[in-house]
N, C-alpha and C positions, 0 to 999 in steps of 0.2 A: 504494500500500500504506500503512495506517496505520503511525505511526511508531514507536508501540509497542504490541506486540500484548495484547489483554487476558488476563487467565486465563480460561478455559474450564473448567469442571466437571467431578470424571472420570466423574461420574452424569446424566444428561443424554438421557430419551426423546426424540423429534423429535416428538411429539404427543402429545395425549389427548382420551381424551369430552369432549364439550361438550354434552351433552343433559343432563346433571344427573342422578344417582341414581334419581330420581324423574320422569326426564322433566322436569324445570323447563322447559326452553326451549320444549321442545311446546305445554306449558300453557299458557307466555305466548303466545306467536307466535297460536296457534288463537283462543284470547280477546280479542288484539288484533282478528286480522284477524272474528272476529264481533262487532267492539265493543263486547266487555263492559271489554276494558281500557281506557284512553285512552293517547295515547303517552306522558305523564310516569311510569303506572305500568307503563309495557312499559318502559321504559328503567331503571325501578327492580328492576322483577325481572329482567332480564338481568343490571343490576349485581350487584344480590344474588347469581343464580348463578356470576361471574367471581370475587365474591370469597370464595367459599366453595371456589370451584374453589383457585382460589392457595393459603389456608389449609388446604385437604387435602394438597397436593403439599408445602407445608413440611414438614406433620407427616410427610409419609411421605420425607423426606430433600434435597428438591429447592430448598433455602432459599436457596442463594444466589444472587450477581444471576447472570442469564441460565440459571439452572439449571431453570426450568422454562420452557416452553413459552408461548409464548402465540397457541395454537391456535385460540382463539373463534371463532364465526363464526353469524351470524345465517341462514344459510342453506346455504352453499355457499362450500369455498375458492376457486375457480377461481371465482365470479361477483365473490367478495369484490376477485381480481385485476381481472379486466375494469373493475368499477365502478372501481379505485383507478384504473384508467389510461384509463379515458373511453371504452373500450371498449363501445359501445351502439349498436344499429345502426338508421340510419334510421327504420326502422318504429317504434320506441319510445322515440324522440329527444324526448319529452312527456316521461318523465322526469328528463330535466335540471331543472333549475332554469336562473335568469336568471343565477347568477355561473356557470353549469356543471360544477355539482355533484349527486351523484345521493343524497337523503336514505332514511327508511327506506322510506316509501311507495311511492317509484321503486324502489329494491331490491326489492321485494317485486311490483312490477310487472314487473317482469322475470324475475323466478321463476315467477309468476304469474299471468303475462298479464293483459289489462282485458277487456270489453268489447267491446272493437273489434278488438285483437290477439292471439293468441297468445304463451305463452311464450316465452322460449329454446325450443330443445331439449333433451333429456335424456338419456343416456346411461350405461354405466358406467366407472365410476374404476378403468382397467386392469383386473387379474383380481380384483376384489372385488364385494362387493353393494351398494358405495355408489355413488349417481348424482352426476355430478354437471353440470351446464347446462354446455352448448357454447357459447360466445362468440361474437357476430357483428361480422365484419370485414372493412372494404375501402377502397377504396384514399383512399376521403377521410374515413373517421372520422377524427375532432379527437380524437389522441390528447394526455390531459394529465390531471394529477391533480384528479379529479373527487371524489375520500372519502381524507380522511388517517382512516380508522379505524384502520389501522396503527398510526399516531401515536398515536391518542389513548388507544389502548387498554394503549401502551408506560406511557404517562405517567397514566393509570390504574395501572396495577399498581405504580407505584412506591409510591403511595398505601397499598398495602396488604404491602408488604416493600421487596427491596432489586430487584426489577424483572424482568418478563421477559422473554425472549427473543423479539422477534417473528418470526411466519412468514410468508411471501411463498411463494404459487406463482410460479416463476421465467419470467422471460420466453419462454424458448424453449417449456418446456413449454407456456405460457400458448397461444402460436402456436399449436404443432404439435395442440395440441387444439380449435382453432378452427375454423371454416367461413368460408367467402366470404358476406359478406353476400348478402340477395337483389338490392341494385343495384349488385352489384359487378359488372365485363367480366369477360367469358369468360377464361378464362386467367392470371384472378388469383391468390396464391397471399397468406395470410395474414403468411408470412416476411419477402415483402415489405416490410415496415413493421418491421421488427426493429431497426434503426437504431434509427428514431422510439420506439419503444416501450422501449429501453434508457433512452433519453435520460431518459423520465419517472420509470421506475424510481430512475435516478439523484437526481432531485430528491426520493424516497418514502425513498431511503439517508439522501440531507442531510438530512431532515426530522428519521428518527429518532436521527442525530449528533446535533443541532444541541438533542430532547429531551432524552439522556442516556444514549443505548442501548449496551454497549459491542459487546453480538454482535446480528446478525442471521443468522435460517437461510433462506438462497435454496432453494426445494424444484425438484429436475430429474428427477423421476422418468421423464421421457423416456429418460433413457441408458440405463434398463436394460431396455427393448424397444427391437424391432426397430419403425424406421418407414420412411418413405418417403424418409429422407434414408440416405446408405451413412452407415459408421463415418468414414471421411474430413469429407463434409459435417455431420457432428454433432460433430466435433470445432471443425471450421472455425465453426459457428452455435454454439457453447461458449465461443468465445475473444471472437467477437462482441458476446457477449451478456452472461454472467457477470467473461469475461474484462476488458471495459472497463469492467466496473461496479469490479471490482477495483484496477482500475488508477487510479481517481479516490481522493484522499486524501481527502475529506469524505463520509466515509461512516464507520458502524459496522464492526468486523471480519466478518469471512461464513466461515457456516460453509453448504459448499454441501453439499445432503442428495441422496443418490439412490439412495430405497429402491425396493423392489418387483423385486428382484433384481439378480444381478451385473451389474456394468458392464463387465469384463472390462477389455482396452488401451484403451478411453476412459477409464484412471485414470490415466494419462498426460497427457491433455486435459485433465484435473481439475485437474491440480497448476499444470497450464503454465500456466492463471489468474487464476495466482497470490494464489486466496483462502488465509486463513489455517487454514481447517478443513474434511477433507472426510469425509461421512456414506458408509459403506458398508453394504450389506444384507449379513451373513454368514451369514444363514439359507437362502436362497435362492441365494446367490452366494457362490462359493469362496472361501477367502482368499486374498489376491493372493500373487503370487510372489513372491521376489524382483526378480524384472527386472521387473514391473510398477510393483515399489514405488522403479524406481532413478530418478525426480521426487522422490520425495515432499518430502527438504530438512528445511526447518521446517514443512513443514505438519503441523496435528495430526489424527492421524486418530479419527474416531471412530467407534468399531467397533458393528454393527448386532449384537448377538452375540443377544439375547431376542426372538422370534418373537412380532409384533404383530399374526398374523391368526392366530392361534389362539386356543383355553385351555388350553391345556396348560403343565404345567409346566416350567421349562428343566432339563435334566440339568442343574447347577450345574458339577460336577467337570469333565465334558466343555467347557462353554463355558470354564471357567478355563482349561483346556489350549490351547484354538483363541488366547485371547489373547495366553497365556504364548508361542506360537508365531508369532503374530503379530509381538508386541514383539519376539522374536528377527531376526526376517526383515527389518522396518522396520530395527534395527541394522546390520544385515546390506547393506542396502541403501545405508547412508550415514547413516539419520533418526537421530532421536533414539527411540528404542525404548520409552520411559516416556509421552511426548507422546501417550498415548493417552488417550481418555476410551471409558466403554462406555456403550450405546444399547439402542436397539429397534431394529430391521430395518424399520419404517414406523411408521405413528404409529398408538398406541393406540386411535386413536378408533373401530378395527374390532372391540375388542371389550366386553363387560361392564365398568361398573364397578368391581366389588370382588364377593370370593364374603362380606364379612362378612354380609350378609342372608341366604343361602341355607340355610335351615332344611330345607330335603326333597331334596336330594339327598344318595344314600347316600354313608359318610363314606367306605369305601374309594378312590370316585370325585374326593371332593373331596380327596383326600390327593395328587392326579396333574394339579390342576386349579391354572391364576394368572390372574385378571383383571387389570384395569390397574394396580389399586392394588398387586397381589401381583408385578405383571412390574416396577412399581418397585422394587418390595424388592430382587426379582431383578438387578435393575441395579446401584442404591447397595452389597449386598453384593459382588457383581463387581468395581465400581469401587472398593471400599475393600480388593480382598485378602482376604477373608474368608472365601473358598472354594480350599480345597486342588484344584489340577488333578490331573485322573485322564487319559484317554485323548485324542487328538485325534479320534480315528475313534470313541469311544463313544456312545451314543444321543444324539441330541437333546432327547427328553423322557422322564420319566420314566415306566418301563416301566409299562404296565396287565395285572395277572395275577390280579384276581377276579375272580370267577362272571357268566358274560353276556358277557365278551371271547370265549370262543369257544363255538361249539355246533356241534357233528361235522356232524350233518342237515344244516344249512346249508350246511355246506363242500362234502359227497358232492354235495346236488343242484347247487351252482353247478359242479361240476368235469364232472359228467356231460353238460352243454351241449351240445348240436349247432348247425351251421350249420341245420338244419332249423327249430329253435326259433327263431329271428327270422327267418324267411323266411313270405313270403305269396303269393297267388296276385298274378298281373300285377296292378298298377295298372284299365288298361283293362276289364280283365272284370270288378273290384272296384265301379268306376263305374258302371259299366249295371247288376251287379244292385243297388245301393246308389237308382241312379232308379226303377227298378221297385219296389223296396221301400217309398220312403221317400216317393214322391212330392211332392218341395220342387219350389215352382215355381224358375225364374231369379233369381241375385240373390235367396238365402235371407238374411232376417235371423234374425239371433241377437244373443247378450249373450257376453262372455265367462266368465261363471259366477257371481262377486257379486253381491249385489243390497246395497244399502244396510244398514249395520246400525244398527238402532234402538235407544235407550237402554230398551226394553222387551228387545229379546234381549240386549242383555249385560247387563242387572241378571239376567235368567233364569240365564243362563250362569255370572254370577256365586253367586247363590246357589244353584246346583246343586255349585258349587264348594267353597261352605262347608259345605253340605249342609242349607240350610235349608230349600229346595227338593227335593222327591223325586223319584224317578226319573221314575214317572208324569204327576206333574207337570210335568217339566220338557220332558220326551217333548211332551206337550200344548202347551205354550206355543213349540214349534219346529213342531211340525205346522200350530198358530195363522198362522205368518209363513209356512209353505212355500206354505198354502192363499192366502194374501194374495198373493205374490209370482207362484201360477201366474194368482190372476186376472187381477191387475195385466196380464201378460203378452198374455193372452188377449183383454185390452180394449185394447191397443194394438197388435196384429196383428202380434207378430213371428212365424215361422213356426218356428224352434227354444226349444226354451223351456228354465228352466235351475231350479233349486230352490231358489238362493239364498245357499245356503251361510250360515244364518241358526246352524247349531252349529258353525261354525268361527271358532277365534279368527283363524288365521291359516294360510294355505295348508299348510305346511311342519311350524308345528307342531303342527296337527291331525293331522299322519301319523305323528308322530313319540311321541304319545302313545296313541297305537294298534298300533307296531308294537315288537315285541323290537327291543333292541340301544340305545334311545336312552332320556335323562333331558332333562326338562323343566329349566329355571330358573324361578322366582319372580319374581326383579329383573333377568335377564340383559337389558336393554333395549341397545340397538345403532343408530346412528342410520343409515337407508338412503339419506333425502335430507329436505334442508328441515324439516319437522316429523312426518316418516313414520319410526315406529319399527319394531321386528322384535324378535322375544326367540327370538336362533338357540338350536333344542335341539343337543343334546352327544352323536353318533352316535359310543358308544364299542367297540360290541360286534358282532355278526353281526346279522344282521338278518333278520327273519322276520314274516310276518302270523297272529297268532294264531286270528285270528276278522275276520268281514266288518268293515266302515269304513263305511262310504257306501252299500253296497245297499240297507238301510231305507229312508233317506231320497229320493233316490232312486224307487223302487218308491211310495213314497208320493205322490211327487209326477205318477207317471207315470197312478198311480189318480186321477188330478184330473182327468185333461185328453188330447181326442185328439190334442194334436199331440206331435211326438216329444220329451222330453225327454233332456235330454245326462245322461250320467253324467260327474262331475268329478271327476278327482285330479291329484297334481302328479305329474310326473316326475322321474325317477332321480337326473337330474343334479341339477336344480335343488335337490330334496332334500337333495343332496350340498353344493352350492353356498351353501345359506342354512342350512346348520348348521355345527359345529363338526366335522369330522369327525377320526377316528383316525388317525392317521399313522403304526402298527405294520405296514400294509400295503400293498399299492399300490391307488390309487381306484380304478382298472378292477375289481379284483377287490371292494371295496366296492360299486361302483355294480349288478354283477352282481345281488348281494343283494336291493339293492333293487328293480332290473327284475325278480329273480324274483316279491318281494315281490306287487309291485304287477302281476303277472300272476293272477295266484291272484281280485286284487278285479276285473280286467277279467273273467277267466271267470266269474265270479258275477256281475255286473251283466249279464250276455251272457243270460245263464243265466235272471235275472230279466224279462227282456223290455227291458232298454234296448239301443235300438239306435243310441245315439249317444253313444259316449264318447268326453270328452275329456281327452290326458294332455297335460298342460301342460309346458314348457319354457324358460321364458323367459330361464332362465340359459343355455342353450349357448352361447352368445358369452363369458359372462360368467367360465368357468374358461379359456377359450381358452389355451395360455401364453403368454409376452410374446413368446416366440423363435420364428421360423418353424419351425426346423429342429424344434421341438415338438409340433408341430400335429396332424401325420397320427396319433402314436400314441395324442393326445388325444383326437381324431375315432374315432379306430376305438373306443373302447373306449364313448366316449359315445353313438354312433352304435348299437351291440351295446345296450346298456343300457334304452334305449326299445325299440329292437323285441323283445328278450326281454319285456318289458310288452305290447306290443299285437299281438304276432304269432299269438296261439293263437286270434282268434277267425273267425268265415263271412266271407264275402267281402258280405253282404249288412249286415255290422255296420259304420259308420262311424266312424272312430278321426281325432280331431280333435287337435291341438296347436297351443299356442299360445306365441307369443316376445314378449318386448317390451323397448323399448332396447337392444336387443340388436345393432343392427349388422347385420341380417340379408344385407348384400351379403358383407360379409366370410368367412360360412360358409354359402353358401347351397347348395353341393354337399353339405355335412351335413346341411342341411335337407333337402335332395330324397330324402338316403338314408336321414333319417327314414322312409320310406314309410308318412307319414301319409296319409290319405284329402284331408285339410281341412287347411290351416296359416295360423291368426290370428294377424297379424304389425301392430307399432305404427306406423303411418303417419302420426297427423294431426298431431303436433307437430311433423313432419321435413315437413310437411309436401308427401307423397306421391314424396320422395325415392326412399324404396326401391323404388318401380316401374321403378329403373332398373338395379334389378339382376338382374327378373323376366323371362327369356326364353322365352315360353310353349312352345315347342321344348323346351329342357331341366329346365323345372317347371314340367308339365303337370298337375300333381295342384289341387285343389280350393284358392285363397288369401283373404283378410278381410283386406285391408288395413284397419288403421284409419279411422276416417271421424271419430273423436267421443275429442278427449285430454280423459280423464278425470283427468287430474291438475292440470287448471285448473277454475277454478269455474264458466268461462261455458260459454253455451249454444249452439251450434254452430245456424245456419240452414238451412232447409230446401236454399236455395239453394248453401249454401258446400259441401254435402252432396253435393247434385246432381253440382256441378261435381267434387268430387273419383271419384263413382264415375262419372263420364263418360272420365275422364282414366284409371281402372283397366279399366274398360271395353274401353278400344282397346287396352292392350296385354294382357289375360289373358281377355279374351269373357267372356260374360252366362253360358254355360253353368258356367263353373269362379270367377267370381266372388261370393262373400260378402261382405257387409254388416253389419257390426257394432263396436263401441266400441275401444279401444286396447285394454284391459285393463277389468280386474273394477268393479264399481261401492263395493266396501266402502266405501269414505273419503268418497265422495259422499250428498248431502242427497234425499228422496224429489222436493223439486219443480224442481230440476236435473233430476234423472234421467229425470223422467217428462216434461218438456218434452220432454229432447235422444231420447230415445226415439221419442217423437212426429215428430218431425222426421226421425232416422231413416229409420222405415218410410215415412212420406210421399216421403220421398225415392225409397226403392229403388224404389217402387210408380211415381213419375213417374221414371226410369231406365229401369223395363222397357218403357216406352210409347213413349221417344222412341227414334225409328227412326232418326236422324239418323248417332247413333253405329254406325258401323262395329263388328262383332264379329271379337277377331282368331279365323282361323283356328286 
């Protein structure tokens, strides 16, 4: 234990954006990596945006030393760990350097794969929309500190105040989110190495002592899900891990964080530690008891009271209450009851900047709405007393009671529901007339709905926006790229063909600008991974479809061309999932809404003559909750959701959906009770993992493992093709398997795409030839 504890801040997020207002980081990172930048002026725009980041967070209260964050990160927290700790596995061991150090270009290699290899993997960051890369590990990577960026970034920010707080994803979590590398033994397990990987951490502590750091925050967001170790054993790998880090006196103080929900009697293990400060989520997680809190001693706690995956705003009076009640309980307990500081519940970085840009959304809305900058406010006023408490049990957030929060019609038809309305005829009879109709030979390729977007459609898109562009016109120049994109299609032989989605800015918020109940932002940008942004809209009201979405186009594209094209929208959940949503009711009952919604555009596209729609889902993993004992009621209501969407139509109509990073072994009984027709699932980064969770006996319905990750830049070979639909082959047969990309093409370049395309179809076409492969039963 240090021999004297430093002061702690009683204002103090455990994170923020790091994408810049304006997207800075995007900007640079894309221009680097298509070398318009060179590295001195990528290293200068990052700096620029770190220290503009810093000089915000002063002026918004956060000035003194370790009062702000130092969250940065060039890509990825969890890679940012792996690289500090040498974390790199075999296959991509060319990133080292000769002192074995991994610089940017190796970082970005490993995000990004080369050439030769594949990415990491990708996934999501617990129940959020950010991905973040899965580490590979085993039992003889050289673990050792490979990037003091930590360091250097500590000793940076002094430069520009009195210093921040650096963040470390903590070792266990570091672990327990990792995989066995590919030449690791059978029955290795990444924990293994828990030891070895404390030890380095410990030299990553001395480093930042030895700067000038007084706090650092260890992030353990593991505690507040359920994982594969009992509560016992996460106590036990807690003491291990944070625990001997603490017990070394060459280190800065720790403040150990573990948001994304309650941790419950693992606050116990917390204290036992013996770090100096511990992060609670109080949004999510209850406030502890007294008997939870009879550890606590001198530790300070710092209360998660302002809800960092929303926008909404904090009931103020109510959070002052939950602390004032706090502080009693801590006393109560033995602590020191003032030894508190107040937080975020997780780190900022899951939502908006600031609403000060936000000129068009209405004001009643923005009077119920706090971005990051606004949840600081929220905080330093907390922390300073400045808010009279009201109730402990009063709202959360501040109530929404103008026009559009509710509309009766909506409420009657969701309540009127039967089990009839998500029910369809068997699977099996669904199939055979879906072959008679549709005629796909074996081994159908497709795309999953993107096609690249060209700086001709969004300048379109854009000046339709400002209104330079007319309607007519703009109508024209989308038709222009749909007719492009069926030919493209049509000259490379895939047998389902898709329109493009050449007027969608973005999956989620193209529905959400079409459908009652939701507002758009202007600057809300949200970082989802690496330099891939999102601008979630703000589902505040009931929800309804005014008028068609997508059947024009659509129908447009189906007049091109004989072969069939997909109808595309997003599904319920994900909708749900990549927006902001209402927290006045419970989601089941939101998500309703939207399945009905989006029932209304599948009977119209049915209607229209498309006979292949796809409702996409690629969130259902991704709201999963953390807790088992959570699951089933999450499952049912998600599960209801999508099939009130695609239950009303023949049995001759094909209903397709699609998952991605999603973990598909984990929920793959919800997948099945999807009763999709077709389910396109991400395979080629995991590279064809999840075939091992596909029992053709218990999902029998139509699957598209990935063949082609689109989220790296290279081109996937005819032959690496081959091999992987040989290996789907044997365990789901030629008749019920599909051929097509991870996901959508947006973010990709036309001569990428049109290569990997090529490759492809050549592929599926030398797949259905070779007879070699056994087809399973």
């Amino acid at each position: 234990m240090t021999p004297t504890v430093p002061a702690l801040p009683a204002a103090l997020p455990i994170g923020y954006p790091r994408i810049g207002p304006d997207r800075e980081l995007k900007k640079a990172e894309e221009a680097y990596w298509a070398g318009r930048l060179d590295a001195d002026g990528f290293a200068e725009a990052t700096r620029t945006l770190r220290r503009a980041t810093r000089a915000r967070l002063a002026e918004l209260g956060l000035a003194g030393a370790s009062a702000a964050p130092e969250s940065f990160s060039l890509y990825d927290q969890v890679l940012d760990a792996a690289v500090a700790t040498g974390i790199v596995p075999t296959r991509l061991a060319g990133v080292l350097g000769a002192d074995g150090t991994v610089g940017t270009d190796g970082y970005f290699e490993l995000a990004r794969g080369t050439a030769e290899q594949g990415p990491l993997e990708m996934t999501k960051w617990f129940d959020t929309n950010y991905h973040h890369l899965v580490p590979e590990i085993g039992p003889d990577t050289d673990l050792h500190v490979a990037s003091t960026q930590v360091v250097d970034l500590f000793r940076e920010s002094l430069e520009d105040g009195e210093g921040t707080r650096p963040v470390l994803v903590g070792p266990l979590t570091l672990l327990l989110l990792s995989k066995p590398a590919d030449d690791a033994p059978e029955g290795f397990d990444p924990l293994d190495r828990l030891d070895e990987l404390v030890a380095v951490y410990a030299q990553l502590l001395s480093a930042l002592r030895e700067a000038g750091a007084p706090w650092v925050q260890i992030e353990e967001p593991v505690l507040a899900a359920d994982q594969r170790l009992d509560a016992g054993q996460l106590a036990e790998a807690l003491q291990r891990s944070v625990g001997r880090l603490a017990a070394s006196e060459d280190r800065p103080a720790i403040l150990l964080a573990t948001p994304y929900g309650g941790i419950g009697d693992l606050l116990a293990a917390a204290f036992a530690t013996g770090v100096e400060a511990v992060h609670l989520d109080l949004t999510r997680g209850d406030l502890p008891s007294v008997a939870q809190l009879a550890g606590v001693g001198t530790t300070r706690i710092v209360a998660g009271l302002v809800e960092g995956r929303t926008v909404w705003r904090t009931e103020l009076p109510t959070a002052a209450a939950r602390l004032a009640e706090l502080r009693s309980r801590i006393t109560e307990a033995g602590g020191d009851g003032e030894n508190v500081s107040v937080s975020s519940s997780v780190s900022l970085q899951h939502v908006p900047h600031t609403l000060d840009r936000e000129t068009a959304l209405p004001a009643e809305l923005v009077a119920t709405l706090a971005f990051a900058d606004e949840k600081i406010t929220e905080i330093v006023e907390l922390a300073a007393g400045q808010v009279a408490p009201g109730s402990v049990d009063g709202p959360r957030s501040v109530p929404r009671t103008f026009a559009g929060v509710r509309d009766e019609a909506v409420r009657e038809r969701a309540a009127a529901v039967t089990d009839a309305d998500s029910t369809r005829t068997d699977h099996e009879v669904r199939e055979e007339a879906q072959r008679q109709a549709l005629g796909l030979p074996d081994l159908p390729t497709t795309t999953i709905g993107s096609f690249p977007q060209v700086t001709e459609v969004r300048r379109a898109r854009a000046a339709h926006r400002r209104g330079t562009l007319d309607a007519a016109g703009y109508e024209q120049a989308m038709k222009d790229e749909i007719a492009r994109v069926i030919t493209l299609q049509e000259e490379l032989g895939l047998d389902v063909l898709v329109h493009g989605e050449p007027e969608r800015n973005d999956m989620v918020q193209y529905f959400a600008e079409n459908l009652d109940g939701f507002a758009v932002t202007e600057h809300g940008w949200v970082q989802s991974y690496g330099s891939r942004c999102t601008r979630p809209s703000i589902l505040f009201g009931d929800v309804s479809r005014p008028a068609p979405i997508t059947v024009p186009w659509a129908t447009y594209a189906q007049s091109l061309t004989p072969h069939p094209v997909k109808g595309m929208l997003t599904g319920p959940v994900t909708i749900l999932a990549w927006s902001f949503v209402r927290d006045d009711q419970p989601l089941g009952e939101t998500a309703d809404q939207v399945g009905l919604a989006l029932r209304d555009e599948v009977a119209d596209l049915e209607t229209a003559g498309i006979r292949i729609i796809q409702v996409d889902e690629p969130a259902l993993r991704e709201l999963l909750p953390l807790r088992r004992a959570d699951h089933a009621a999450y499952l049912d209501w998600s599960v209801r959701s999508f099939r009130l969407a695609t239950s009303g139509v023949e049995d001759t109509t094909q209903i397709h959906t699609h998952l991605c990073y999603s973990e598909f072994n984990v929920v793959v009984d919800a997948i099945n009770a999807l009763d999709a027709d077709v389910t396109s699932i991400e395979s080629a980064r995991s590279r064809g993992e999840i075939l091992e969770a596909v029992d053709p006996d218990a999902f029998p319905r139509g699957i598209g493992p990935g063949v082609w990750d689109i989220h790296s830049p290279r081109v996937p070979t005819t032959e690496e093709i081959v091999d992987q639909l040989r290996r789907a082959r044997a365990v789901v047969g030629a008749r019920r398997l599909w051929v097509n990309p991870d996901c959508g093409l947006k973010t990709r370049a036309y001569a990428e795409t049109e290569a990997s395309l090529r490759n492809l179809v050549a592929a599926a076409r030398a797949a259905r030839e070779d007879a070699e492969v056994p087809a399973a039963v």
